[in-house]
C-alpha positions as CSV (number, residue, x, y, z in Angstrom):
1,X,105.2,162.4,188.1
2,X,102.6,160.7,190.4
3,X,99.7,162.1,188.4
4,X,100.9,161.5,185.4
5,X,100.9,157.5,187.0
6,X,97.3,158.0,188.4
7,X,95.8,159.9,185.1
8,X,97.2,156.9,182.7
9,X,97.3,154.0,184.7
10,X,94.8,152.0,182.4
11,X,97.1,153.3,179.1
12,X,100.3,152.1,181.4
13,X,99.2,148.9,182.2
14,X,97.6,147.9,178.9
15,X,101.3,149.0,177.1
16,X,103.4,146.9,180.2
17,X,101.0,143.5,179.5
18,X,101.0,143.8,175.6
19,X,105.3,144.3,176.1
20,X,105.2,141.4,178.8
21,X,103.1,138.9,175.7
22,X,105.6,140.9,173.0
23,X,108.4,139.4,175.1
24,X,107.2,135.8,176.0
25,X,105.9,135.3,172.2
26,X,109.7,135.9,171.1
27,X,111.0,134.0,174.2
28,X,108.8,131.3,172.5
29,X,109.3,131.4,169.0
30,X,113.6,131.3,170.1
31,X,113.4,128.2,172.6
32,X,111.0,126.7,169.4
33,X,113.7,126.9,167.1
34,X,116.2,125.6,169.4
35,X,114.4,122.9,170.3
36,X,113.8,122.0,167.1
37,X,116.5,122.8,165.0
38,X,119.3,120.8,167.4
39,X,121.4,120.9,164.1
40,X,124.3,117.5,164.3
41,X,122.6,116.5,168.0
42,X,119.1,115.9,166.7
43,X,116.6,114.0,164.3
44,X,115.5,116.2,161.9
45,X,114.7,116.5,158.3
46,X,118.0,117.9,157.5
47,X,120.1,115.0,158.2
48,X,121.7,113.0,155.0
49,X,121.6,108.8,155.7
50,X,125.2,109.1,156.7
51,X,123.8,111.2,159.7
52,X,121.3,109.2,160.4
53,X,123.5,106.4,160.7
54,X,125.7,108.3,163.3
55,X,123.2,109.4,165.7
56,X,121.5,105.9,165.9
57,X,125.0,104.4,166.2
58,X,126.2,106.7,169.0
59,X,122.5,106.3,171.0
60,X,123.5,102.6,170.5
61,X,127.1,103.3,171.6
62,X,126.1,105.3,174.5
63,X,124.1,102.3,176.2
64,X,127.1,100.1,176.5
65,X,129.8,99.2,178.9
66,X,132.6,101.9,178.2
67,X,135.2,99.1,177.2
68,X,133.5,97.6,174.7
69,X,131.7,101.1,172.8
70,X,135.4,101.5,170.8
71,X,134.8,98.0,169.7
72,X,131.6,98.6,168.2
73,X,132.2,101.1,167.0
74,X,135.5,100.4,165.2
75,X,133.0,97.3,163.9
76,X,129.9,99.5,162.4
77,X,132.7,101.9,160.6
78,X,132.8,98.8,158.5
79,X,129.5,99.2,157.5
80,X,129.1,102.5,157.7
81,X,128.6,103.7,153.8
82,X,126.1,100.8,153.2
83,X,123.8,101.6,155.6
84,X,124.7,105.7,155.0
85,X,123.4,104.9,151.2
86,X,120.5,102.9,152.6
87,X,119.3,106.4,154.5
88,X,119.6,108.4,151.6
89,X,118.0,106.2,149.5
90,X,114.9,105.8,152.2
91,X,115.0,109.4,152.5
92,X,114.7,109.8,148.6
93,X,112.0,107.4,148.5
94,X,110.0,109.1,150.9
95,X,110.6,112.6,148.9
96,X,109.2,111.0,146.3
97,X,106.5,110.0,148.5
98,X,105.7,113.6,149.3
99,X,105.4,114.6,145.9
100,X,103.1,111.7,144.6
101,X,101.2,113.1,147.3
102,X,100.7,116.2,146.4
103,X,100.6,115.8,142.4
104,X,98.0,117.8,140.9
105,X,95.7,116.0,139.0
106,X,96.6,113.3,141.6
107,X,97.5,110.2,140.1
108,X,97.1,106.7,142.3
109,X,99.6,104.8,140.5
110,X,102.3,106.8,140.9
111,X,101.5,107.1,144.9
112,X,100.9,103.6,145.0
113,X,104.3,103.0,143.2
114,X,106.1,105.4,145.4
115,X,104.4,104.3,148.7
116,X,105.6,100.6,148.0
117,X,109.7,102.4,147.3
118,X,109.2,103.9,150.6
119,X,108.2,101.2,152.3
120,X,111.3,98.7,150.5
121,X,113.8,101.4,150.8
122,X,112.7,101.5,154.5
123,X,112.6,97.5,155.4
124,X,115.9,97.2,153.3
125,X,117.8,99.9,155.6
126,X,116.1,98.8,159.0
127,X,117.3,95.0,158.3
128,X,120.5,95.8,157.2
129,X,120.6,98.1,160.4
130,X,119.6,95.1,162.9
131,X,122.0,92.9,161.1
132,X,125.1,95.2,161.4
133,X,124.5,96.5,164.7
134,X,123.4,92.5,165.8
135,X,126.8,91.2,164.2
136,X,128.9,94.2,166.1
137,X,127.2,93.5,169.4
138,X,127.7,89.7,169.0
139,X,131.1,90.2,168.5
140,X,131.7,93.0,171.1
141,X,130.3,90.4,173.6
142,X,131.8,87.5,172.5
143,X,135.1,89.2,173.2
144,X,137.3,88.9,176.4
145,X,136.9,91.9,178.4
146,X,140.4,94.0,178.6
């Protein structure tokens, strides 16, 4: 067994370091996809509006004092399908976006056009957004604390 060892050490090493880069490319491509593809817990281009709307909300949600986050969030379920519709409709305007983009013949107006939907679609959500979540966290604070 030792000679074997000494007679093919080169052939043995070069097989251990190409299983050893096998191994940490696969070890890659898996902690990429995980990483990347959080599912419910992350931002990604799977999420609908309504989704949108939840993460943001509980990010907000998460930052404030534990007796008042039922409060909010009992207030933003108010507005919940408004500003759900608003992400979908941002989202649609920016699919649109994408395939102005890459129209072939390529055709200004249309990107123009779609470019100026993304960009209304986008403002409209954003401000009703900082309006809802402003009117929930005026109210959660203007509250007497339990």
């Amino acid at each position: 067994m030792t000679d074997f060892l000494r007679r093919n050490v080169a052939a043995i090493t070069v097989l251990l370091l190409l299983s050893l880069a096998g191994n940490l490319f696969l070890g890659g491509v898996w902690v990429g996809r995980f990483a990347h593809h959080r599912g419910p817990g992350g931002w990604n281009e799977a999420r609908d509006g309504r989704g949108m709307v939840e993460m943001v909300l509980e990010r907000i949600a998460g930052d404030l004092p534990r007796d008042q986050r039922k409060a909010f969030r009992d207030l933003m379920e108010q507005q919940r399908d408004k500003l759900a519709a608003g992400g979908q409709d941002m989202r649609a305007a920016r699919d649109a976006l994408r395939a102005a983009s890459a129209a072939h013949p390529f055709d200004r107006a249309k990107f123009d056009a779609a470019f100026e939907s993304m960009r209304e679609h986008s403002r409209t959500f954003w401000t009703d957004l900082q309006a809802a979540v402003g009117d929930a966290l005026e109210k959660v604070n203007a509250a007497p604390a339990p």
